[in-house]
C-alpha positions in Angstrom: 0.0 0.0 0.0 1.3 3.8 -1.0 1.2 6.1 2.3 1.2 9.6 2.0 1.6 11.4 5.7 1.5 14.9 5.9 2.0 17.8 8.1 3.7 21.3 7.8 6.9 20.0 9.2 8.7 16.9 9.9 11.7 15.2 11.4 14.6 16.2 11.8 12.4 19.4 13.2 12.0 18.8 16.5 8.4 18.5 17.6 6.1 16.4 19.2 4.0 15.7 16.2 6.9 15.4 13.5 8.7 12.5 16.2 4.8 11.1 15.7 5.0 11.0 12.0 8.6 9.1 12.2 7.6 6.3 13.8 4.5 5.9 12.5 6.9 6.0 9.1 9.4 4.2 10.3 6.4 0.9 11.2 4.7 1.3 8.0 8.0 0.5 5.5 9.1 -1.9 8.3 6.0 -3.8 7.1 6.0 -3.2 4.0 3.8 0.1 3.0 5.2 2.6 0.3 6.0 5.6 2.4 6.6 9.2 1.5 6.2 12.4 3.9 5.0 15.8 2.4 5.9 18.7 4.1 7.6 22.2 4.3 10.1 21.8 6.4 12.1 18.4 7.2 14.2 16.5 5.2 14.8 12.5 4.2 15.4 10.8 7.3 15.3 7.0 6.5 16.6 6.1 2.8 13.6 3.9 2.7 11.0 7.2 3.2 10.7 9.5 0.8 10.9 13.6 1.7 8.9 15.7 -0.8 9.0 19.7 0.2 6.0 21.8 -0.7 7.5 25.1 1.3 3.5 26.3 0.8 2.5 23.9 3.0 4.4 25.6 5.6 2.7 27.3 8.9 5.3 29.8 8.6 5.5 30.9 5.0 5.6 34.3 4.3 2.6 34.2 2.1 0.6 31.9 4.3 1.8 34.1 7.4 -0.1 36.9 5.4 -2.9 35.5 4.6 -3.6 34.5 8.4 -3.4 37.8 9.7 -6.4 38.6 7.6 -8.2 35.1 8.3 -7.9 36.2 12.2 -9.2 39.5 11.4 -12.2 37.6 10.4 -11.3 38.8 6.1 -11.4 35.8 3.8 -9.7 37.6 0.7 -9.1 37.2 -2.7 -5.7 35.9 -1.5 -6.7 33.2 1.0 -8.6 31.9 -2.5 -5.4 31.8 -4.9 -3.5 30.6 -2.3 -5.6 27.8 -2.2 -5.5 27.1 -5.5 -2.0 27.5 -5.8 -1.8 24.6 -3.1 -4.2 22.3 -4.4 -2.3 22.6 -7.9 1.2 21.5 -6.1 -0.2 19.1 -3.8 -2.3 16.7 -6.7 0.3 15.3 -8.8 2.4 14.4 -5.4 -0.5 12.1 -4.4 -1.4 10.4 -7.8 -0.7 6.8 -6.9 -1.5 7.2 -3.0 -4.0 4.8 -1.2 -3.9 6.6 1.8 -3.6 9.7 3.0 -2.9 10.6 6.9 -2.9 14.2 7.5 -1.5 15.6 10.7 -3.1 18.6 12.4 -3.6 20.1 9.1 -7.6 19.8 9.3 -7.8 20.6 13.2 -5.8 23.6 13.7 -6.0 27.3 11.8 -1.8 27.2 11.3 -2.3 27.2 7.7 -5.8 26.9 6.6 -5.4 27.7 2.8 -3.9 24.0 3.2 -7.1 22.9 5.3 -9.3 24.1 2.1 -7.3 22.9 -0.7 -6.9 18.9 0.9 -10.7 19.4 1.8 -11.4 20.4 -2.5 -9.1 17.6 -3.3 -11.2 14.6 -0.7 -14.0 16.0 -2.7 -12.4 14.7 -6.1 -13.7 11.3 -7.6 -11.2 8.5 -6.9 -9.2 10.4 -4.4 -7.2 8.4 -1.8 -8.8 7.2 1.5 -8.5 10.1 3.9 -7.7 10.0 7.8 -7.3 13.0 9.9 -5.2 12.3 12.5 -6.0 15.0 15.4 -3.6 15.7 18.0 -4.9 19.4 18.9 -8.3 20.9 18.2 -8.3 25.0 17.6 -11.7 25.4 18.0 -11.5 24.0 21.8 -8.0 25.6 22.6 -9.2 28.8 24.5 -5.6 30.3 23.2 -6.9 29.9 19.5 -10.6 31.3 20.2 -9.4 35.2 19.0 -8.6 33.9 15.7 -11.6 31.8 14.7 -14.8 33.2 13.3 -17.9 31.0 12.3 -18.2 30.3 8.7 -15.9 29.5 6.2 -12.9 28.7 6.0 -12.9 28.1 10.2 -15.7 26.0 10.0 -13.9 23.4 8.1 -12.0 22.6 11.7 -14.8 21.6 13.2 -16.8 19.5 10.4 -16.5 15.9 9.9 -15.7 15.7 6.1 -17.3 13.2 4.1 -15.6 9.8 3.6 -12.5 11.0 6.3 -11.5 8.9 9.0 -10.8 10.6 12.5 -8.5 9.3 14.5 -7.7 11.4 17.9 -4.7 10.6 20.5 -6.5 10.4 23.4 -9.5 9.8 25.3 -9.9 13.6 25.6 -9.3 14.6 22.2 -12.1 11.9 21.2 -14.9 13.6 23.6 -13.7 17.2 22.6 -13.9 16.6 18.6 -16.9 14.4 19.0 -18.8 17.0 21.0 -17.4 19.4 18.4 -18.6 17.9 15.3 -21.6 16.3 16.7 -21.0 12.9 15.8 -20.8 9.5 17.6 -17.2 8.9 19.8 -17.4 5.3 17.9 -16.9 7.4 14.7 -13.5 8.4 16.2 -10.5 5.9 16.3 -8.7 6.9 19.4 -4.8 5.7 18.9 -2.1 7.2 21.3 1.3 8.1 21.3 3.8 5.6 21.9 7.6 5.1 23.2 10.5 3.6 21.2 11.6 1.6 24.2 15.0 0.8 22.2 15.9 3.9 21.4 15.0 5.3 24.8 16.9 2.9 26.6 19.7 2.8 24.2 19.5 -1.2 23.9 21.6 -3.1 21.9 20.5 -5.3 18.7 20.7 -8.6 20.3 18.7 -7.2 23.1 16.0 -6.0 20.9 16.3 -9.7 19.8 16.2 -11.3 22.8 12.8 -8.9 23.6 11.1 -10.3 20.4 12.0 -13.7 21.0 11.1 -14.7 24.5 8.4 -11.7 24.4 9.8 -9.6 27.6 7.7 -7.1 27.0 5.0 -8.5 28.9 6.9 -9.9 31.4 5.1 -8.3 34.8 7.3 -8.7 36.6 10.7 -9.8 34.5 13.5 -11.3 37.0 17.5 -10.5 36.1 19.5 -13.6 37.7 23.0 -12.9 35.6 25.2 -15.5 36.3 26.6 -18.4 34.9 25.2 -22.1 35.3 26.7 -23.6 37.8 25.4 -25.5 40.8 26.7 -23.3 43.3 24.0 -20.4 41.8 21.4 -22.3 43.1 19.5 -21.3 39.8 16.7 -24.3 40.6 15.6 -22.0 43.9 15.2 -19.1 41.1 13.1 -21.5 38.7 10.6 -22.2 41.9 10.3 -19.3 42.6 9.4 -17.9 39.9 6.5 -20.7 39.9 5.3 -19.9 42.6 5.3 -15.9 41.8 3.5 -16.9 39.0 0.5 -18.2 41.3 0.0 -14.3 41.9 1.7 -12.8 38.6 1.3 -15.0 35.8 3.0 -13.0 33.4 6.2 -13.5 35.7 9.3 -14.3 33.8 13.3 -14.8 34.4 16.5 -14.2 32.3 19.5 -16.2 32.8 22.1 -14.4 31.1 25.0 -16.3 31.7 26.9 -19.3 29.5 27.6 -22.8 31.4 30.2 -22.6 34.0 33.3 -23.6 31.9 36.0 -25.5 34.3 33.5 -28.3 35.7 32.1 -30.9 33.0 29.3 -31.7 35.1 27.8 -28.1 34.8 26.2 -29.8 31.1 24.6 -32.2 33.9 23.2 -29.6 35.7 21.9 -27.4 33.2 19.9 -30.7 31.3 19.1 -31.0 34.9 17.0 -26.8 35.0 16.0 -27.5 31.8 13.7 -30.8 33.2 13.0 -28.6 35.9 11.4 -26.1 34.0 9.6 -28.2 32.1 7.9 -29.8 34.9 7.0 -26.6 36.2 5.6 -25.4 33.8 7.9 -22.3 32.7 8.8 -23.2 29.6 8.0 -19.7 28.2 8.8 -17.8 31.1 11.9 -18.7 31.9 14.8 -18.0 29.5 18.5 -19.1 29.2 20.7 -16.9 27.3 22.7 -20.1 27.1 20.3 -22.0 25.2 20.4 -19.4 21.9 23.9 -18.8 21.5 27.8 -20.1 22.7 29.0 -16.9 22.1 29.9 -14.5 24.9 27.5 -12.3 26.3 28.7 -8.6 25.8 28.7 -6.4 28.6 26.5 -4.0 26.7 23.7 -6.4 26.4 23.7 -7.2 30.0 23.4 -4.1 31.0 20.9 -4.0 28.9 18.8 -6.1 31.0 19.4 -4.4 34.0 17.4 -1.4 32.3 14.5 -4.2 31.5 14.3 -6.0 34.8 12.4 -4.9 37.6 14.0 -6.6 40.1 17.3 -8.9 40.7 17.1 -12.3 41.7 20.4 -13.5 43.5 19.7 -17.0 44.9 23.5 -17.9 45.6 24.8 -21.2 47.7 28.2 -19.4 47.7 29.5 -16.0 46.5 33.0 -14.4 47.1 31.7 -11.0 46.4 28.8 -10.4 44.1 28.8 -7.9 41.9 25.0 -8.1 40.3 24.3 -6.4 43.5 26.5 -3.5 43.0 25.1 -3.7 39.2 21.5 -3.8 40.1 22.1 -0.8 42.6 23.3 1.2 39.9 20.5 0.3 37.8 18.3 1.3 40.4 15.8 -2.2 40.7 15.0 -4.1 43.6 17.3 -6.7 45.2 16.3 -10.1 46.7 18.9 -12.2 47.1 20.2 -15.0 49.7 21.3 -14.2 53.3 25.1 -15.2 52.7 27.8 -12.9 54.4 29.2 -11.9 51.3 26.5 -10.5 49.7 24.6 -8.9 52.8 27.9 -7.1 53.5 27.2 -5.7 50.0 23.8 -5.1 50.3 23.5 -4.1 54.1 20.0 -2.8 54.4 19.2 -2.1 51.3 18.5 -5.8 50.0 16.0 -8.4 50.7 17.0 -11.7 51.9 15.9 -14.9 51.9 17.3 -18.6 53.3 18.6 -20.3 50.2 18.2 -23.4 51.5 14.6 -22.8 52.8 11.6 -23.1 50.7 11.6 -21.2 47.4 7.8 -20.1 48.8 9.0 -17.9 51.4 11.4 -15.9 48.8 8.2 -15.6 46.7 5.8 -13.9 48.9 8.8 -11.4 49.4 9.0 -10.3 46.1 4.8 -10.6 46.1 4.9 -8.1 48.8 7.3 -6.1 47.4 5.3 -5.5 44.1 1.9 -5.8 44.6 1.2 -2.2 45.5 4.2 -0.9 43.7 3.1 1.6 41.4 6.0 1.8 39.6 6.0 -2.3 38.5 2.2 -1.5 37.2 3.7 2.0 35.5 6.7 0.4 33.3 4.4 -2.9 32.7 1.7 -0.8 31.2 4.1 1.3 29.3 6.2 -2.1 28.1 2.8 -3.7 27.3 0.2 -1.1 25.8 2.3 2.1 24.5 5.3 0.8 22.5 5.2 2.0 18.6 5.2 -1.7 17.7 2.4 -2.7 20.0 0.3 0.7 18.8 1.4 -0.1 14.9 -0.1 -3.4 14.9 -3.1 -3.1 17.4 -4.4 0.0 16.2 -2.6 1.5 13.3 -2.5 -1.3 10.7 -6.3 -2.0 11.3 -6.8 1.7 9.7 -5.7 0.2 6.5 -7.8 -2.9 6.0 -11.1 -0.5 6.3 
């Protein structure tokens, strides 16, 4: 499908609405849309998304700066008109061969409303491309915009739902203000928010972003960190039951082991075959994940720190440590320690850890992490966030179902 999106600026300005429109770009060619971008300001910045410049199109052209100051005055002149024209003429040939047409603010706020007339006499051409109107601010309920509107045309066109457009709003608000507004039905509005680029905000690694996709961490509620090697003395069985019986309260529960198999002791293939039975029998075979199982290569440090940004809490079930570093790691990270009562790593800890017997049952570590999360707002925060507002998640939940309409 051909994708035309549209706005008076886009990336690299800086803006909240042109970061929108490069995402939203960026998940369309990812699966596999034609993409271009028209706007005034911006230039190409993805070789796969084409940039094309209309400088008319612009909130801040000169001409279209001087036509406004008469449109606020309430004076729809002879210049709004050619202006128009002159738009609609440049616009047309860059959308023969579009199927859809998203247009960003352009038909909900009075920046450039020559614009806002000229895509409203194109939507009324035979043949023209499915239109969506994708409304992130409404002028006519913006009390700073209220001087500059008058009733009539061309104003009233930001308030009238145009024939054969879709509306899409970015929030729950924006929904009830434009249904109110146009005096249709809230079902008539699509209401898709803004999202998060969770790899790019937390500066994660390819293989990372791999690991995410794979064993679906996104959902994880809460995701455990244990990052050591496999090796008996980790007690890394204690971790796999207690993540079973976490489970029993959070069932989207899940652990990483990020480390390889212990690499001096032969019988540390023994013990791994050993967790793997173990897992199966509990039932975790999706929620708990070895690194070591996906690749022999080594781990960078990188990637595990990676996961440190991704967990919400660490998991340090150790027989026998000499020192114990993840705790160090995981206080820099700033998650949630729960690890065994040994000297070594309560020295490390002092109070602010929480330990449990390794040797007792994996239970009573359980309810400690239960009590620790189940009123913490910040576990139901960053799980809503990883679960709900990702571009990925919003692309194919609610984006990509504009499309087969």
């Amino acid at each position: 499908m051909n994708i035309t999106l549209m706005h008076y600026s886009a990336s690299p300005v800086v803006g909240g609405v042109e970061s929108v429109i490069e995402h939203h770009a960026r998940s369309m060619v990812e699966n596999g849309h034609e993409v271009q971008i028209v706007a005034a300001r911006g230039a190409q910045f993805d070789t796969r998304i084409n940039f094309l410049q209309v400088p008319l199109i612009d909130s801040r052209h000169a001409d279209v700066l001087a036509v406004k100051k008469e449109l606020d005055s309430g004076i729809v002149s002879q210049k709004f008109h050619d202006l128009t024209r002159t738009i609609e003429a440049q616009l047309h040939p860059l959308l023969v061969g579009t199927d859809v047409i998203i247009a960003h603010n352009v038909c909900s706020l009075n920046k450039n409303l020559p614009l806002t007339a000229a895509l409203f006499n194109l939507s009324k051409q035979n043949n023209f491309p499915r239109l969506i109107l994708w409304h992130h601010d409404l002028a006519w309920t913006t009390p700073r915009y209220q001087k500059e509107l008058h009733e009539g045309y061309p104003w009233d066109l930001l308030k009238t739902a145009w024939p054969n457009a879709a509306q899409v709003t970015i929030s729950d608000m924006r929904q009830d203000e434009l249904a109110e507004l146009m005096k249709i039905e809230k079902l008539e509005i699509q209401v898709i928010p803004n999202g998060v680029d969770i790899g790019r905000f937390l500066k994660l690694e390819e293989q990372t972003l791999g690991y995410i996709r794979k064993f679906n961490l996104l959902q994880a509620k809460p995701l455990l960190l244990l990052p050591v090697r496999i090796t008996p003395r980790k007690n890394i069985e204690f971790a796999l039951q207690v993540l079973a019986e976490l489970q029993k309260e959070f069932p989207f529960a899940q652990i990483v082991v990020t480390g390889p198999l212990g690499p001096h002791n032969p019988a540390n293939l023994q013990y791994f075959e050993s967790l793997q039975r173990l897992r199966e029998s509990l039932g975790l075979r999706n929620t708990a994940h070895f690194l070591a199982e996906w690749t022999d290569e080594f781990i960078p440090d990188a990637v595990i720190s990676d996961f440190y940004k991704l967990a919400d809490a660490l998991l340090f079930p150790s027989l026998e440590e000499g020192f114990g570093i993840p705790i160090l790691e995981a206080g820099l990270a700033g998650i949630p320690v729960f690890c065994s009562n040994i000297p070594p790593l309560q020295k490390l800890g002092h109070t602010f850890a929480t330990y449990f017997s390794p040797e007792e049952n994996p239970r009573d570590a359980a309810q400690l992490i239960l009590d620790h999360f189940k009123n913490d707002k910040n576990l139901g925060l960053r799980s809503m966030v990883r679960d709900q507002f990702t571009w990925e998640r919003i692309y194919t939940t609610k984006i990509a179902p504009l499309f087969m309409k």
